[in-house]
N, C-alpha and C positions, 0 to 999 in steps of 0.2 A: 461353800456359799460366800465366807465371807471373803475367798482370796477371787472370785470373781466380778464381787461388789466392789474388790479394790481395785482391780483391773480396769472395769468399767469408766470407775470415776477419772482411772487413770489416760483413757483414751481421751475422754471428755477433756481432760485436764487440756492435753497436748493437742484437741483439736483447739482448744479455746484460745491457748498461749499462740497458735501460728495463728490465726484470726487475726487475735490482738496486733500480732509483730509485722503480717501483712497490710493493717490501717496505719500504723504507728511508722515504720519505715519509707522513707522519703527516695524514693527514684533519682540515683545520681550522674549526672549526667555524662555521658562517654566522649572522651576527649583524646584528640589525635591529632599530626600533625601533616601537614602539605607543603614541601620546598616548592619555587616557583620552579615552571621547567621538567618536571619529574611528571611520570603517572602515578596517582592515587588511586587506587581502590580498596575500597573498604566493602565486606561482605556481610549482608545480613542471614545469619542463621536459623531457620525456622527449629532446631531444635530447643536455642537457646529461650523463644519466643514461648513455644511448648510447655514450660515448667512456669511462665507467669498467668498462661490462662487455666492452664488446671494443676494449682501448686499441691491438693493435697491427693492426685489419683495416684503419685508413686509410692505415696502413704498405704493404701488400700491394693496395689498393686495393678493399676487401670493404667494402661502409658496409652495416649490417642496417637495418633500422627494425622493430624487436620490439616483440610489446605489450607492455605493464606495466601491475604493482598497484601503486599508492602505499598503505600502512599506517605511519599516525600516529597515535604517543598523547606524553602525555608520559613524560618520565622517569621510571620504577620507578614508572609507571600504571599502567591497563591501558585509560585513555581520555585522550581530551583537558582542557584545562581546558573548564569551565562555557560561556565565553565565545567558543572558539576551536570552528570546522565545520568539517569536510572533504569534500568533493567530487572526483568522476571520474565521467566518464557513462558512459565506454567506454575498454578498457587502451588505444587509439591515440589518447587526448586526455589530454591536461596535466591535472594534477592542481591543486586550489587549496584553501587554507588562510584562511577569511576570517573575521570579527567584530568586535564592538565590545567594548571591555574597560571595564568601569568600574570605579568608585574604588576600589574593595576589592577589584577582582583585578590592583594596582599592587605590581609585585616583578619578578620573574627566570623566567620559564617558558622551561622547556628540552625542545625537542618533539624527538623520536626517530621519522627518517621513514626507513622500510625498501622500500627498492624489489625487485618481484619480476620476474625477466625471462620472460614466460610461454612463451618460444620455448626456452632452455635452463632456465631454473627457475635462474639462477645470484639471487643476492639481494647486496644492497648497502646500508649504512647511514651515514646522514648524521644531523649536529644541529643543528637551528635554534634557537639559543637568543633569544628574543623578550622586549627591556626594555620591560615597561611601563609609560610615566613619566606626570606629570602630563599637565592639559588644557595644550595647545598656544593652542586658539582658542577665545571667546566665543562660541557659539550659542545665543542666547535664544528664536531663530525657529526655528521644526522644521518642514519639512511632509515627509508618507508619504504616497506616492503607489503606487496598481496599475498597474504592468503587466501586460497579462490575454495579452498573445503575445511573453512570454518565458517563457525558463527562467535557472535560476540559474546555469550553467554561460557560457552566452553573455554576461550581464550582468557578471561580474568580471571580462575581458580591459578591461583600458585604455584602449583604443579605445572598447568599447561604451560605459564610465562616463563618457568625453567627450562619445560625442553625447548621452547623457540630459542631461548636463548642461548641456549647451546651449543644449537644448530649453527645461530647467524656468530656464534664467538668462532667457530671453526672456519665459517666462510671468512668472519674479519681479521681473524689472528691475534685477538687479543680477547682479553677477560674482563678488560674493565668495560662493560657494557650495564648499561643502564635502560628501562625503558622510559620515551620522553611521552609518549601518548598510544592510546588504541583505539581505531571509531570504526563503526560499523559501515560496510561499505551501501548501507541505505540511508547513511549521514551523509555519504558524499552524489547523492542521485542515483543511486544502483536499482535494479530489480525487485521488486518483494519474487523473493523463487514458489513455485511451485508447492505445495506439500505434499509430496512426493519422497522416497525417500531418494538420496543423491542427489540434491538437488541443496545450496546454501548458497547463502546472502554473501556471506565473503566478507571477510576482516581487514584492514588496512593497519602494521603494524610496525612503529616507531621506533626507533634503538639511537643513540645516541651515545659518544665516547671522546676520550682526549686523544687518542692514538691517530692515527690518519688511516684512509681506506687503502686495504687491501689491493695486488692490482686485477683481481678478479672483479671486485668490486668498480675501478675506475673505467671498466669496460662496459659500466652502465652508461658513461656520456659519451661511449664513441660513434662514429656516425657507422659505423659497419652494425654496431648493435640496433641501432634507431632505423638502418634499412631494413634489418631482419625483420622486426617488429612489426613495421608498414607493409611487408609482406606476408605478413601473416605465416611465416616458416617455422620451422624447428631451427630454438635458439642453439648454436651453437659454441662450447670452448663454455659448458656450462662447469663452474668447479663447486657446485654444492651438492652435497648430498644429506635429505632429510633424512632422519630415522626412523621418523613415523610421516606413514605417507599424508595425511591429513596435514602436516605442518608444510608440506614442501611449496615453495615460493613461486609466486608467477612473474616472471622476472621483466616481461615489457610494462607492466604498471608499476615498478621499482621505480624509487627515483632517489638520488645522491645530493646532499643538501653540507655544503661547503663553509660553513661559518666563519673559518678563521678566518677570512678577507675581508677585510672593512666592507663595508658595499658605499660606495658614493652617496653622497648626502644629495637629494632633489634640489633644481636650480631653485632657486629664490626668487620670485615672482619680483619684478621692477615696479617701483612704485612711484606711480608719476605726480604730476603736480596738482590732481583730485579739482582741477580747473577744463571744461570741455576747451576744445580749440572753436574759433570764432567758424563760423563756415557758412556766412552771409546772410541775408533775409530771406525770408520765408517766401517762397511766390508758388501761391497756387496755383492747381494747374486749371487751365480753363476749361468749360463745359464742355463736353465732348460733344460730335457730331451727332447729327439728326440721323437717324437709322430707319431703312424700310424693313417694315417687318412681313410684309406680306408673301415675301417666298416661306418666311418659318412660318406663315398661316399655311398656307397650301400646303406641304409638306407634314404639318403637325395636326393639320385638321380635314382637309379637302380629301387628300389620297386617303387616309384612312376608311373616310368618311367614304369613297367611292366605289375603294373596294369590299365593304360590309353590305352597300346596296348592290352590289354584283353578286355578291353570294348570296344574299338575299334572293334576287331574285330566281335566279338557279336554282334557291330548294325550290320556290315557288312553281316552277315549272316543274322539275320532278317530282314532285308530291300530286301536281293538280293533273296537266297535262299530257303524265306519260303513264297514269295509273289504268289497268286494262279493264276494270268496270265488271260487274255482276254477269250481265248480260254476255258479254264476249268471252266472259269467263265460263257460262252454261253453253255457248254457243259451241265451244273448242270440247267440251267436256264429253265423254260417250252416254246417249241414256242412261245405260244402265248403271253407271258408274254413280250417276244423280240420283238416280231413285235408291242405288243401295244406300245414299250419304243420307238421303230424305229419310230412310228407315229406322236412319240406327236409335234414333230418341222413341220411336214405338217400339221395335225392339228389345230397348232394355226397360222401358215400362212392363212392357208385357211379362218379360222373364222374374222382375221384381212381384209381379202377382200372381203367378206361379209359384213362386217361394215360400208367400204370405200363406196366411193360417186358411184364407177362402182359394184351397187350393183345389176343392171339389167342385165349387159352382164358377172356378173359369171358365172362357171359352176357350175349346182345343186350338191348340197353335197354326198359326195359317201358314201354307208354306211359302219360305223365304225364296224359295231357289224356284218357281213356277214361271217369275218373270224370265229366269236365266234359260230354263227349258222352250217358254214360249222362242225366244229371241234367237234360238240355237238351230228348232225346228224351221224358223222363219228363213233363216239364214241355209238351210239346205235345201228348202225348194227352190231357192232361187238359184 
């Protein structure tokens, strides 16, 4: 009894002490860095997430795996910067934070990422404050390359951006490859695809280097590659080859991006002597001519107006005088054709009181067909 009362005291102890150390410990903040130029991404971990909203179930041996919202902007935003995206495909997949920052957006950005646990709705807030300093590395060679069977989600894990780069170090012939950006190809007006499966958005993916391109590569700007393309054919004098077919490149939406040539500076607007040139008095012009307006009466009022009393009068006569009348309509009609129509309303009274509960004190039913007999016999004496 008593090594259980110590026990007891002793859980109590150690739930009390992490209580205590979970009010008492101060959230610090996560701090990383961004060269201008460069892709950043930075990944949010929902496992890591996991162990702040329920710190003591691996105590008790409970582990959840709950989905979550990741919601980022920056500080005292109510978005991100310009330069920075965020992505989640689904609350059971890692969140990611990716972009390329250039030279003017070079300072202190302090991102504010609130996690929402959708299983209890508890919520949690963390800061990733991101320095973005100068260019780290020289890339004068640019090439943007499609992938048409990815999404953006699969292409930021670490792994994926090694085998791309692999791939495109084998087509460039060198290693020093760096990535400069990645954006989804429904950043640049693409499709939302299908949900379906075989069916993706399609990635748009950057690489940059000091080396110069490949000459497989410089066959992106020849005009034999840009006829193939316009023709919608099978590219030809292709020298890559993916290893995984999801990565392999769609080579008419590639494009070859040439840095090391200065580019010429825009001409410089002339500036003149902010004085108008003289260009005489003003003379109005005089009142214009006197106009008859009575063709655009005729025209806009008369004819209309003549042809509505023509149709007009047209229904008029077919409705009154071409209607063939009661009379000429019994005239044309056979007897008995009249008298069966005359019928049919005593007829169905009569069967309706037949029906009815005074179905003993009707009178027996007259026969229908007597005139048709009279009219039949009548017709064969003659």
């Amino acid at each position: 009894m008593t090594q259980n009362k110590m026990a007891d005291k002793g859980n109590w102890a150690l739930a009390i002490t992490a209580c205590v150390a979970s009010l008492l410990v101060v959230q610090a903040d996560i701090i990383t860095d961004a060269p201008v130029g460069q892709l950043f991404v930075y990944e949010l971990h929902r496992e890591v997430f996991q162990s702040e909203f329920e710190p003591f179930h691996k105590i008790f041996d409970r582990v959840y795996n709950d989905p979550m919202v990741f919601k980022c902007n920056k500080e005292r935003f109510p978005d991100l910067p310009r330069w920075l995206r965020f992505t989640q495909r689904d609350p059971y997949d890692n969140g990611f934070l990716y972009g390329m920052p250039l030279l003017q957006d070079k300072g202190r950005n302090i991102i504010e990422i609130f996690v929402v646990n959708k299983r209890s709705y508890d919520t949690f807030k963390e800061r990733l404050v991101i320095n973005v300093g100068p260019a780290v590395k020289q890339m004068p060679y640019q090439a943007e390359f499609f992938i048409e069977l990815r999404e953006i989600e699969k292409v930021l894990p670490p792994g994926v951006q090694e085998e791309i780069r692999l791939d495109i170090q084998n087509l460039w012939g060198t290693d020093r490859l760096d990535f400069v950006n990645i954006t989804s190809a429904l950043d640049r007006g693409g499709r939302v695809p299908l949900p379906l499966p075989g069916y993706f958005e399609g990635v748009y993916v950057k690489l940059g280097s000091d080396q110069p391109f490949s000459k497989c590569m410089q066959r992106l700007q020849t005009v034999e590659h840009q006829r193939e393309c316009a023709a919608g054919g099978k590219i030809t004098g292709d020298c890559h080859t993916c290893t995984n077919p999801a990565n392999c490149i769609t080579w008419c939406k590639s494009v070859l991006f040439d840095l090391s040539k200065p580019v010429p500076p825009a001409p410089v607007p002339t500036v003149g002597s902010e004085i108008l040139e003289w260009g005489g008095e003003f003379n109005p012009p005089e009142s214009p001519p006197e106009r008859d307006f009575f063709p655009d009466y005729i025209v806009t009022v008369i004819i209309p107006f003549a042809l509505a009393l023509i149709l007009c009068l047209l229904l008029a006569y077919v409705m009154c005088c071409r209607r063939e009348g009661v009379l000429k309509r019994n005239v044309k009609t056979p007897e008995l054709q009249l008298y069966h129509h005359h019928t049919i309303q005593g007829n169905a009274n009569e069967l309706r009181r037949m029906a009815g509960c005074d179905r003993l004190t009707v009178d027996p039913p007259r026969q229908c067909l007597q005139p048709l007999l009279m009219a039949e016999q009548a017709m064969a004496e003659c």
